[in-house]
Backbone as XML, in Angstrom:
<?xml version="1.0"?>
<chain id="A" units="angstrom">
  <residue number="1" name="UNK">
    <atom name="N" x="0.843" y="-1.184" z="0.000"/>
    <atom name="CA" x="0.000" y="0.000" z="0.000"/>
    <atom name="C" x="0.882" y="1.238" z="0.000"/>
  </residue>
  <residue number="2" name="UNK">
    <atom name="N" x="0.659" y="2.190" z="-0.506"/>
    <atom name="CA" x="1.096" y="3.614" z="-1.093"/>
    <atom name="C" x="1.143" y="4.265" z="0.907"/>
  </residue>
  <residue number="3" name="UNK">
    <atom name="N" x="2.092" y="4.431" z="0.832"/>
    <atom name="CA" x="1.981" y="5.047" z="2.398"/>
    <atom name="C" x="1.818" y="6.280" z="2.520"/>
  </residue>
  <residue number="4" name="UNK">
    <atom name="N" x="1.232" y="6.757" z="1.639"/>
    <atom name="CA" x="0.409" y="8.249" z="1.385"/>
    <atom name="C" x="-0.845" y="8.397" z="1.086"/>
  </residue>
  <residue number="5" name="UNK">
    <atom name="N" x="-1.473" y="6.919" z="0.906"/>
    <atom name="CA" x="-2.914" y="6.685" z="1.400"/>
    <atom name="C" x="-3.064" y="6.085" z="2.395"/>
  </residue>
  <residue number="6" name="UNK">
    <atom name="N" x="-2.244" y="5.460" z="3.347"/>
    <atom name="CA" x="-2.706" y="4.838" z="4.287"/>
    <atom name="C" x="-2.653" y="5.847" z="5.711"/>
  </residue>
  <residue number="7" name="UNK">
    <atom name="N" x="-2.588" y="6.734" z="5.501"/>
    <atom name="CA" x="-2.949" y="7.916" z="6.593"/>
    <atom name="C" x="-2.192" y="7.932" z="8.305"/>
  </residue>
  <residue number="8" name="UNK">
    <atom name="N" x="-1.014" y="7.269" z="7.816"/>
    <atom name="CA" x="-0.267" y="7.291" z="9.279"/>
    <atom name="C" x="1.312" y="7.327" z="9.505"/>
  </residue>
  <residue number="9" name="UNK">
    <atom name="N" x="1.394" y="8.838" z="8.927"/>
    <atom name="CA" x="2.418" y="9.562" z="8.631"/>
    <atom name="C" x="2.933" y="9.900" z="10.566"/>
  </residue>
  <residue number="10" name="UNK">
    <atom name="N" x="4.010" y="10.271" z="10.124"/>
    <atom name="CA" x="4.414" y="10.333" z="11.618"/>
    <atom name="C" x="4.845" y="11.957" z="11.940"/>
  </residue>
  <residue number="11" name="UNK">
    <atom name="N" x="4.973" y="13.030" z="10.718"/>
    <atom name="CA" x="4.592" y="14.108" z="10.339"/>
    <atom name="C" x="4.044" y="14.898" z="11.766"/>
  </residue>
  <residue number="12" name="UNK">
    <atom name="N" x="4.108" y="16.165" z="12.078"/>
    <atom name="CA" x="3.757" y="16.832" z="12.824"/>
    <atom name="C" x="3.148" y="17.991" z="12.447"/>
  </residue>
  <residue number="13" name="UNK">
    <atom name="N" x="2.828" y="18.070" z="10.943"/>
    <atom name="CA" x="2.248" y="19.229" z="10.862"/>
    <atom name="C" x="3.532" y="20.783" z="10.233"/>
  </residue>
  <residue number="14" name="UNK">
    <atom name="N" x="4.686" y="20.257" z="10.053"/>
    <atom name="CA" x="5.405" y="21.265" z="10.208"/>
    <atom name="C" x="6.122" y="21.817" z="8.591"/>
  </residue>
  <residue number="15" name="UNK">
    <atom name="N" x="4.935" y="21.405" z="7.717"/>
    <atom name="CA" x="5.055" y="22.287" z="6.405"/>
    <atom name="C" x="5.169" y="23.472" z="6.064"/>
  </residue>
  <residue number="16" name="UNK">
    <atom name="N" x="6.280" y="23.676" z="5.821"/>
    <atom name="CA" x="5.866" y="25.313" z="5.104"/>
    <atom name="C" x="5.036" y="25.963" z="4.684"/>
  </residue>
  <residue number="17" name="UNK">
    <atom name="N" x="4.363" y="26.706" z="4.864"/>
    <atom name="CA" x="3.103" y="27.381" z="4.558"/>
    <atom name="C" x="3.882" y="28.930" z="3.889"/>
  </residue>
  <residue number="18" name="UNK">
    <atom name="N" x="3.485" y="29.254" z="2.610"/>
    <atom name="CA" x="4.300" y="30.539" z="1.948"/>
    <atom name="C" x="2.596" y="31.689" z="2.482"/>
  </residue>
  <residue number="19" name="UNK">
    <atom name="N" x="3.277" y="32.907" z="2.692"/>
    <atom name="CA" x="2.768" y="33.670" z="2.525"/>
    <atom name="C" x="1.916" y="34.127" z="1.680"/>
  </residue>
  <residue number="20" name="UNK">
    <atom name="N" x="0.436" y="34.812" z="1.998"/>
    <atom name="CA" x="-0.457" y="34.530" z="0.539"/>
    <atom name="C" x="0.046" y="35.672" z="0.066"/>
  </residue>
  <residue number="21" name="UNK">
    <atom name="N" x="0.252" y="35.664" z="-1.221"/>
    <atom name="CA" x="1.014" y="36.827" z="-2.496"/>
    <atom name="C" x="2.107" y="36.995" z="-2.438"/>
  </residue>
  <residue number="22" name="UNK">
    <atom name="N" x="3.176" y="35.905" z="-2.064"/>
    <atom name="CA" x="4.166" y="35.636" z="-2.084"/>
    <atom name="C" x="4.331" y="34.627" z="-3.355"/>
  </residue>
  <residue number="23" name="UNK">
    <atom name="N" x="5.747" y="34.813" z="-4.171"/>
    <atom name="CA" x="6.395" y="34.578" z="-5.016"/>
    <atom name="C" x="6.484" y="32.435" z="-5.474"/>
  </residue>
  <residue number="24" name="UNK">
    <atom name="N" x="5.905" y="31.942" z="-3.829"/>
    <atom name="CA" x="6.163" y="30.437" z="-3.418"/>
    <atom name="C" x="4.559" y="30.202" z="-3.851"/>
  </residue>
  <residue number="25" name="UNK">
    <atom name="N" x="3.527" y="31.212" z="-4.204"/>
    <atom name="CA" x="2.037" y="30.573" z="-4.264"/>
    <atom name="C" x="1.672" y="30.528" z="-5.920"/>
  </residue>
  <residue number="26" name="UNK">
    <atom name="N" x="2.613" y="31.452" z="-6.502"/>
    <atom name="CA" x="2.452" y="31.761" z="-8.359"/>
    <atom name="C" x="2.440" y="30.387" z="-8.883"/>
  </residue>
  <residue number="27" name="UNK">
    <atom name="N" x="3.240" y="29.449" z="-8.955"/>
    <atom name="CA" x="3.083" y="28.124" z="-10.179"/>
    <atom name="C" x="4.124" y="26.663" z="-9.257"/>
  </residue>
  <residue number="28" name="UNK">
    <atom name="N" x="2.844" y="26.054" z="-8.816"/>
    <atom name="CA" x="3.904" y="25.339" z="-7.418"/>
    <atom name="C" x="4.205" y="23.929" z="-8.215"/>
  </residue>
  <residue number="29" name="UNK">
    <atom name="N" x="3.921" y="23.888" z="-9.773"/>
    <atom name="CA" x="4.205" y="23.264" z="-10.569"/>
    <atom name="C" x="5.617" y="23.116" z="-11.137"/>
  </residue>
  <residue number="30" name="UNK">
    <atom name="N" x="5.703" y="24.285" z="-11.256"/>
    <atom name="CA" x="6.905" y="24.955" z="-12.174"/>
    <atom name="C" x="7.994" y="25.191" z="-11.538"/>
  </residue>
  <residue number="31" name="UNK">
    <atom name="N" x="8.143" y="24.964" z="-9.530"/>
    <atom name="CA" x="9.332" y="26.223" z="-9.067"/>
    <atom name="C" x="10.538" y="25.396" z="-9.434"/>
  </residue>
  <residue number="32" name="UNK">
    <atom name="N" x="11.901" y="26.043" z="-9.276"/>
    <atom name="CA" x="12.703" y="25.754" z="-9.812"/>
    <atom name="C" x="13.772" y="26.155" z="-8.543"/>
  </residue>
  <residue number="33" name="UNK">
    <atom name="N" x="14.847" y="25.478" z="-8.085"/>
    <atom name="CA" x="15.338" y="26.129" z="-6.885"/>
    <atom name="C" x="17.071" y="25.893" z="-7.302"/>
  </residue>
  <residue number="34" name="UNK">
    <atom name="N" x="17.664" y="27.015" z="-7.032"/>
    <atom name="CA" x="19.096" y="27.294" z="-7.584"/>
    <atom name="C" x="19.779" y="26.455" z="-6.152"/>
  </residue>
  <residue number="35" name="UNK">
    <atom name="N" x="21.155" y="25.070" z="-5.770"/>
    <atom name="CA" x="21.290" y="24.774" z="-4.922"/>
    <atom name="C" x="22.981" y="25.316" z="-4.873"/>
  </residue>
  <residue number="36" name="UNK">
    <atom name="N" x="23.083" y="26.168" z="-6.248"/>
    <atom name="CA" x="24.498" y="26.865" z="-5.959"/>
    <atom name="C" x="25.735" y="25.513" z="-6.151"/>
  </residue>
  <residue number="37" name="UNK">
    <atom name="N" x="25.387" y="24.820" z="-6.872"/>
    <atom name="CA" x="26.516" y="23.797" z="-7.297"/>
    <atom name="C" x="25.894" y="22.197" z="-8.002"/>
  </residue>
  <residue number="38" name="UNK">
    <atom name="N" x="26.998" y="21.609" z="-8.059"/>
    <atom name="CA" x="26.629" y="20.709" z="-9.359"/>
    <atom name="C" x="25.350" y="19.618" z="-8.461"/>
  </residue>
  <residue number="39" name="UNK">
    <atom name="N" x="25.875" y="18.793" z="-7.325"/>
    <atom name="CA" x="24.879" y="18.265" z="-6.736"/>
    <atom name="C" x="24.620" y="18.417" z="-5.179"/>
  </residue>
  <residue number="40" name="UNK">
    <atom name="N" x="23.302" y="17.737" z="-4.547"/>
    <atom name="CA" x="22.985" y="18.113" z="-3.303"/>
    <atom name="C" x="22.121" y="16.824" z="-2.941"/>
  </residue>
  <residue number="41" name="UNK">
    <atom name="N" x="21.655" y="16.332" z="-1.169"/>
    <atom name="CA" x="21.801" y="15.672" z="-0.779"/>
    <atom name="C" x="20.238" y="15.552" z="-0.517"/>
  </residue>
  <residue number="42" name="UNK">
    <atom name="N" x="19.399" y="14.173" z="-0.746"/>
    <atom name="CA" x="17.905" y="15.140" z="-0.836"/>
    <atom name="C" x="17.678" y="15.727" z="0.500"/>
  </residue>
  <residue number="43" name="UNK">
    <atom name="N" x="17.873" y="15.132" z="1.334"/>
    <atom name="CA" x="17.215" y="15.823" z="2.646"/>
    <atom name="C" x="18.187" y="16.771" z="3.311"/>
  </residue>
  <residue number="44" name="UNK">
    <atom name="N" x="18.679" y="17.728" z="2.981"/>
    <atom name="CA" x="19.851" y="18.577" z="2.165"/>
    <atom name="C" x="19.029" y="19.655" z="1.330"/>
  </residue>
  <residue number="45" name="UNK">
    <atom name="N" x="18.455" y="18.962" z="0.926"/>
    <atom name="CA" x="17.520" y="19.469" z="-0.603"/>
    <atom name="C" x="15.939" y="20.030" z="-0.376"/>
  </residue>
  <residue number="46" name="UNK">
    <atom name="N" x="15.040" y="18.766" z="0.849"/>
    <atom name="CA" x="14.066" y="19.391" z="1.197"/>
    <atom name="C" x="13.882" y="20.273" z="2.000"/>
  </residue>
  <residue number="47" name="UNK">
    <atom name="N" x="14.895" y="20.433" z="2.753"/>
    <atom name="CA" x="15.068" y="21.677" z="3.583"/>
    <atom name="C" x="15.191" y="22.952" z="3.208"/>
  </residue>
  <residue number="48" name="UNK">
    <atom name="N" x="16.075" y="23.106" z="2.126"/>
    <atom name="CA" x="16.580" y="24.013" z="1.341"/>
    <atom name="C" x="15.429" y="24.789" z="0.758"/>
  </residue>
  <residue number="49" name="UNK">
    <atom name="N" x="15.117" y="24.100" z="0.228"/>
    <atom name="CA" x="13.653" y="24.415" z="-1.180"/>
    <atom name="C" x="12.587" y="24.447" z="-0.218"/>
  </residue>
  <residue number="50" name="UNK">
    <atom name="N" x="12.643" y="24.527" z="1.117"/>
    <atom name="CA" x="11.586" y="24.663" z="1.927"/>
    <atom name="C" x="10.472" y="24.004" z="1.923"/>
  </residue>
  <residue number="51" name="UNK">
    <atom name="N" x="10.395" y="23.007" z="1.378"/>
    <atom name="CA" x="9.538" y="21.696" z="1.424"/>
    <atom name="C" x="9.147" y="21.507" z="2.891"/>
  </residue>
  <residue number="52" name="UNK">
    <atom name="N" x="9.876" y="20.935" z="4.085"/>
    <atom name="CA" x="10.322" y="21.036" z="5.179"/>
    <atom name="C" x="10.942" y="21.352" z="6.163"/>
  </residue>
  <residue number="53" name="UNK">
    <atom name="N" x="10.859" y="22.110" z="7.251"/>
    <atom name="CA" x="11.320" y="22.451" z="8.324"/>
    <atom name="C" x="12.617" y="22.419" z="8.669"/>
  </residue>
  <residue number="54" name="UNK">
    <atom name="N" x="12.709" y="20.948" z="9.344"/>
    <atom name="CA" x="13.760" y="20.563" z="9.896"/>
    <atom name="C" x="14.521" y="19.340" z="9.018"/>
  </residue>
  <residue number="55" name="UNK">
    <atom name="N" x="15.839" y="18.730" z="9.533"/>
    <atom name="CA" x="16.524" y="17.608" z="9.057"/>
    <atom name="C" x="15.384" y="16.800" z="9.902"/>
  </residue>
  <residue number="56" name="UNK">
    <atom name="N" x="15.113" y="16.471" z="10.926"/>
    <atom name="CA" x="14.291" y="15.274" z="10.912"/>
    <atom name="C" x="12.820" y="15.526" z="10.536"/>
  </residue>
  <residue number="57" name="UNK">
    <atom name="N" x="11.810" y="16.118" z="10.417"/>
    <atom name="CA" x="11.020" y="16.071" z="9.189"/>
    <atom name="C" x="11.191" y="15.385" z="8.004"/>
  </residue>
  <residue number="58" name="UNK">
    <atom name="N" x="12.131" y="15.876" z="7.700"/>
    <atom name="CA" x="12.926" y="15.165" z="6.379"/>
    <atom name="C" x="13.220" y="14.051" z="6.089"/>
  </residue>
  <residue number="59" name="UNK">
    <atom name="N" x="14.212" y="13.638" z="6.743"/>
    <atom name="CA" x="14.030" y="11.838" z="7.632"/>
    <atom name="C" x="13.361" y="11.740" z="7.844"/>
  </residue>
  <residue number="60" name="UNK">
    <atom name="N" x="12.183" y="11.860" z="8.097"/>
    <atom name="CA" x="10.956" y="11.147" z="8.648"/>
    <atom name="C" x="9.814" y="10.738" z="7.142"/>
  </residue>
  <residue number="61" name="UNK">
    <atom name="N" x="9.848" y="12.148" z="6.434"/>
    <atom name="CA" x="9.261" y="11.722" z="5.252"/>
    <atom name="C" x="9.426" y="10.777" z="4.381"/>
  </residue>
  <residue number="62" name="UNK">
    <atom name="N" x="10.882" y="11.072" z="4.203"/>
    <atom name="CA" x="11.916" y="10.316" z="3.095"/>
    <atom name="C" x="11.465" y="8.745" z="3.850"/>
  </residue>
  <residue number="63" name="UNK">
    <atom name="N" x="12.096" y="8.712" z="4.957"/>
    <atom name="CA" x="11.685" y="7.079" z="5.507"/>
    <atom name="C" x="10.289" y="6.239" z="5.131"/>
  </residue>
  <residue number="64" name="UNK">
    <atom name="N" x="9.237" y="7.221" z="5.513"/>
    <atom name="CA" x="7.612" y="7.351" z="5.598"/>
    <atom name="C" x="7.470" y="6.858" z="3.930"/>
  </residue>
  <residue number="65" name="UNK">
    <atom name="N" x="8.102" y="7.061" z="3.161"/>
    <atom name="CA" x="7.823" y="6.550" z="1.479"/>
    <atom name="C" x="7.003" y="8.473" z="1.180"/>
  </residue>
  <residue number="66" name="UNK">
    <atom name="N" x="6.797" y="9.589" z="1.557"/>
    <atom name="CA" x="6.390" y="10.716" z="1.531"/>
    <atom name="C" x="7.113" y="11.432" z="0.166"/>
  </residue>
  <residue number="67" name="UNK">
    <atom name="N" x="8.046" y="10.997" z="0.074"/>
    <atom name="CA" x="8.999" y="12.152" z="-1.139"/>
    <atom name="C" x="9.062" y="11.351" z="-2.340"/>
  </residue>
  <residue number="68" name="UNK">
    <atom name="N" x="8.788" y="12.198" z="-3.241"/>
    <atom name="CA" x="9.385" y="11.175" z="-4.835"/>
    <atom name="C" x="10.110" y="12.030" z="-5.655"/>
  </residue>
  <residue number="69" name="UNK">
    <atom name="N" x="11.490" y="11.412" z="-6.082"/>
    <atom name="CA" x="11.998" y="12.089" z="-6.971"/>
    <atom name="C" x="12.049" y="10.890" z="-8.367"/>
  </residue>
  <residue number="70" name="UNK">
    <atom name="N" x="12.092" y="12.073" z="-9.363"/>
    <atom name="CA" x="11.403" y="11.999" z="-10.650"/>
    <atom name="C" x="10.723" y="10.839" z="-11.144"/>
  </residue>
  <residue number="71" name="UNK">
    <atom name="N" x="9.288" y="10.937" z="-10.164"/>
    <atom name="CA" x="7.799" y="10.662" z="-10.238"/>
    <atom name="C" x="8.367" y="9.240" z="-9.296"/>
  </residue>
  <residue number="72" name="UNK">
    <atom name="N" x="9.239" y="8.516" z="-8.440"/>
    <atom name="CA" x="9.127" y="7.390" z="-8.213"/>
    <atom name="C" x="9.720" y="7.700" z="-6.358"/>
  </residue>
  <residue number="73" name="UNK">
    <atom name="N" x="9.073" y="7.131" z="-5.422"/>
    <atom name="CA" x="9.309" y="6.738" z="-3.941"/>
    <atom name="C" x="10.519" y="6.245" z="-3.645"/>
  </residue>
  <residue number="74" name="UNK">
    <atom name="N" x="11.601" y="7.685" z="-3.139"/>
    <atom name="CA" x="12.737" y="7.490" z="-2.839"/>
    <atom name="C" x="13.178" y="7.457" z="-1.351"/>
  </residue>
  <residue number="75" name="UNK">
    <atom name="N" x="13.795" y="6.308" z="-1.093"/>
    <atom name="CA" x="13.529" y="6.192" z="0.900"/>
    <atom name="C" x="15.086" y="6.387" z="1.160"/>
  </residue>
  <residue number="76" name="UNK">
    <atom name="N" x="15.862" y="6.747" z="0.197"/>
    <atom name="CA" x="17.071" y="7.229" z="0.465"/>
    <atom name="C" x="17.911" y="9.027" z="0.966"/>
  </residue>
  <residue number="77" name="UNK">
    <atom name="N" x="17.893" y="9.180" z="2.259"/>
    <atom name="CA" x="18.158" y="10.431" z="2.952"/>
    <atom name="C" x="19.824" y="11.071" z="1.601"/>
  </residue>
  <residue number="78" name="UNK">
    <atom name="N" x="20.143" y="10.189" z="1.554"/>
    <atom name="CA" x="21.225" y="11.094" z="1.112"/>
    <atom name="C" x="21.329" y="10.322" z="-0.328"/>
  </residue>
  <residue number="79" name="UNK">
    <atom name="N" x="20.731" y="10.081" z="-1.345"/>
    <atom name="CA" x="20.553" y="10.401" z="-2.388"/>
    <atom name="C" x="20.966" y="11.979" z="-3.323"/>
  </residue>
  <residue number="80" name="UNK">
    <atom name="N" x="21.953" y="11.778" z="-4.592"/>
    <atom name="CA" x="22.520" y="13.152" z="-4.657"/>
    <atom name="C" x="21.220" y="13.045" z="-5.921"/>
  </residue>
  <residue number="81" name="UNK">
    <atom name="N" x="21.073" y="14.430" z="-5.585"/>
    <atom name="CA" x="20.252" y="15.093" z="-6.482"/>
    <atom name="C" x="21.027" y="16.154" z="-7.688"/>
  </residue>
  <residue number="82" name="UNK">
    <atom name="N" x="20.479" y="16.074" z="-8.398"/>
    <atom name="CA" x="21.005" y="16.742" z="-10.003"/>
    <atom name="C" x="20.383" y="17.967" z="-10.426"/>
  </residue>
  <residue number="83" name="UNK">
    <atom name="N" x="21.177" y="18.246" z="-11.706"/>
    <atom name="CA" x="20.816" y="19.754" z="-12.317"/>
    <atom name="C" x="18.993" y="18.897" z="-13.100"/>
  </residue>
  <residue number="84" name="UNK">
    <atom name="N" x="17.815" y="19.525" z="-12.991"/>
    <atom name="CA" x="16.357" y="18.322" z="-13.779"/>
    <atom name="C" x="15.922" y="17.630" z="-13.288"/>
  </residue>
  <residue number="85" name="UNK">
    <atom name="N" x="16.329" y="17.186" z="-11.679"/>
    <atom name="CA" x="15.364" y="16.325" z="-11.086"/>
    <atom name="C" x="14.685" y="16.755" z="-10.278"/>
  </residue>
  <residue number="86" name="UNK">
    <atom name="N" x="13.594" y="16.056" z="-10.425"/>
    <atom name="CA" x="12.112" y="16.443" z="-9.755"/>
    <atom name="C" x="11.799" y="16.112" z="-8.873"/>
  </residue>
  <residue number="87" name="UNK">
    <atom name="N" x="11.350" y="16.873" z="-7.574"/>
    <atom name="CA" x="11.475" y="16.373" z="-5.743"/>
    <atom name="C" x="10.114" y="16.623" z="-5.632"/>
  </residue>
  <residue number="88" name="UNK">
    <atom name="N" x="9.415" y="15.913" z="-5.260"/>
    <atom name="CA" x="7.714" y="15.914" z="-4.697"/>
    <atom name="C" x="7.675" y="15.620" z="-3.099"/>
  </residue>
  <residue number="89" name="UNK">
    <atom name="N" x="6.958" y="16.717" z="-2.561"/>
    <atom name="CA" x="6.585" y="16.419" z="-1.159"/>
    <atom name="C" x="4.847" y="16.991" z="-1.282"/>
  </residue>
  <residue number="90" name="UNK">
    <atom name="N" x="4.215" y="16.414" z="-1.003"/>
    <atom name="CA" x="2.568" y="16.670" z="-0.667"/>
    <atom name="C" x="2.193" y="17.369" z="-2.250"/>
  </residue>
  <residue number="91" name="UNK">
    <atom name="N" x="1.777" y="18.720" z="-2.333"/>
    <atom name="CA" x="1.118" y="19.111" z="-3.070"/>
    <atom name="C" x="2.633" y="19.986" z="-4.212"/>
  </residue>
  <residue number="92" name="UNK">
    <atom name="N" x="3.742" y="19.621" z="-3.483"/>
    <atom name="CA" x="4.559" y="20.691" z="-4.307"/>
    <atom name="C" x="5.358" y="19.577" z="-5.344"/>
  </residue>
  <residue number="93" name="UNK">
    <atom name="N" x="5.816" y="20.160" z="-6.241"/>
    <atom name="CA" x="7.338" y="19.350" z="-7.059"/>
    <atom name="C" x="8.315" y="21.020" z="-7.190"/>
  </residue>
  <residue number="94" name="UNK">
    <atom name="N" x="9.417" y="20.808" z="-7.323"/>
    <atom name="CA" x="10.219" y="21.586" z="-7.634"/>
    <atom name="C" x="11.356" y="20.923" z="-8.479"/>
  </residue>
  <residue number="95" name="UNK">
    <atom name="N" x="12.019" y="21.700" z="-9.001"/>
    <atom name="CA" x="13.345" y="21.279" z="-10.011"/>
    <atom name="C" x="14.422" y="21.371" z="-9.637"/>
  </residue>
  <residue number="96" name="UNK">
    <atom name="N" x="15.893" y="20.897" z="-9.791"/>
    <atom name="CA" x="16.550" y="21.227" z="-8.898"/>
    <atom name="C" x="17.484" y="21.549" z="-10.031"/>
  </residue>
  <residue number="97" name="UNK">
    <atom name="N" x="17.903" y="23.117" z="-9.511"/>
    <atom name="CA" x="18.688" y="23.636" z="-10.646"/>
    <atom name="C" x="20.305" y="24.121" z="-10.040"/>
  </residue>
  <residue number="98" name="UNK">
    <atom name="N" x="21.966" y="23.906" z="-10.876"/>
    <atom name="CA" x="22.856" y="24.514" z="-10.240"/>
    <atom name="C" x="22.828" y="26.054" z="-9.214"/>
  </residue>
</chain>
């Protein structure tokens, strides 16, 4: 079972929420996040791009089956991420750009 339907995330609630008419609410399809070099570490990565809070949030998702990079359930914390790949947490994806 998809552990994003089975409703028992261990999650606290501690998503980023962007400001309404802020720059993070325009196209949450499309964002694109500069990590300032060739690669980065995902949970490294969801922090960064403000997906999540903290490093353990992060760990906790990534573990939880919660994150997918490019479209597939990655349970690996330190997975290097690239210049085109695609990080999904809940309702967002972002790109991950040098």
């Amino acid at each position: 079972m998809d552990p994003c339907l089975s409703g028992r995330s261990r999650l606290r609630g501690h998503l980023r929420v962007p400001a309404p008419g802020s720059s993070d609410t325009v196209d949450r399809m499309s964002d694109d996040v500069s990590i300032g070099g060739e690669s980065i570490r995902l949970g490294q990565f969801l922090k960064f791009a403000g997906l999540l809070d903290s490093g353990g949030d992060a760990k906790e998702a990534i573990i939880d089956g919660y994150v997918r990079v490019n479209g597939e359930v990655e349970r690996r914390r330190g997975r290097q991420l690239v210049d085109g790949d695609l990080v999904s947490y809940e309702d967002r994806t972002v790109r991950v750009r040098p």
